[in-house]
C-alpha positions as CSV (number, residue, x, y, z in Angstrom):
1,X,72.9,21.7,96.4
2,X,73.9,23.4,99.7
3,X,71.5,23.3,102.8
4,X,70.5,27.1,103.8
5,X,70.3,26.7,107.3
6,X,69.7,30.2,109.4
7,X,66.6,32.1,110.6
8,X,63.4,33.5,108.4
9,X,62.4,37.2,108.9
10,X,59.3,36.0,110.7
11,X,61.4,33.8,112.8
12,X,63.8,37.0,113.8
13,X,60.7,39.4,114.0
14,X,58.8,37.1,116.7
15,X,61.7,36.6,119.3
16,X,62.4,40.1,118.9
17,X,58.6,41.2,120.0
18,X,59.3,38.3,122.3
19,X,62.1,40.2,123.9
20,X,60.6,43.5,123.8
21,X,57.9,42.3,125.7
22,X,59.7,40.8,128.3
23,X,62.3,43.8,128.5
24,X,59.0,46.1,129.2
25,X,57.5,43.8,131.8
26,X,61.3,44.3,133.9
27,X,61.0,47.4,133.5
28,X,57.9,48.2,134.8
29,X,58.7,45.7,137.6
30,X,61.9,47.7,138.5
31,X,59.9,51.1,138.0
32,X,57.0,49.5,140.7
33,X,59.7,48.0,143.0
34,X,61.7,51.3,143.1
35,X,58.2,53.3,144.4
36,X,57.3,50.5,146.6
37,X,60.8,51.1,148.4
38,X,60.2,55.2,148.3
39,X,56.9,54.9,149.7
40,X,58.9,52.5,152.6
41,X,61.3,54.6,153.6
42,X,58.3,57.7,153.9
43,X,56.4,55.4,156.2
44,X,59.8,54.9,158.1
45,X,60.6,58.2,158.3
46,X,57.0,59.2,159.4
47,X,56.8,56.2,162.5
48,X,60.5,57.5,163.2
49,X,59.0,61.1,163.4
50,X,56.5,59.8,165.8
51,X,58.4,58.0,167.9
52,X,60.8,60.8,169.1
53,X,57.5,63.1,169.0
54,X,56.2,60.9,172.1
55,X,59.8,59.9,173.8
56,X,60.2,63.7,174.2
């Protein structure tokens, strides 16, 4: 008798939730460092702003 070797479909179905839950954490990471670096560049802008406001 030949050995079945392979994966079950609870096997398959728990490293895909696996997956999906780490692919959603990266995204929201990306989403959060993406407004972290808008909201940056506004404050730069702004102190810029001010800076040639009072050099002037």
């Amino acid at each position: 008798m030949k050995s079945k070797t392979g994966f079950t479909l609870i096997e398959v179905l728990a490293a895909m939730a696996v997956l999906v839950i780490l692919v959603l954490a990266l995204t929201r990471m990306f989403v959060q460092a993406a407004d972290i670096t808008k909201r940056g560049n506004t404050a730069l802008m702004r102190n810029s702003t001010g800076e040639t406001a009072l050099e002037t």
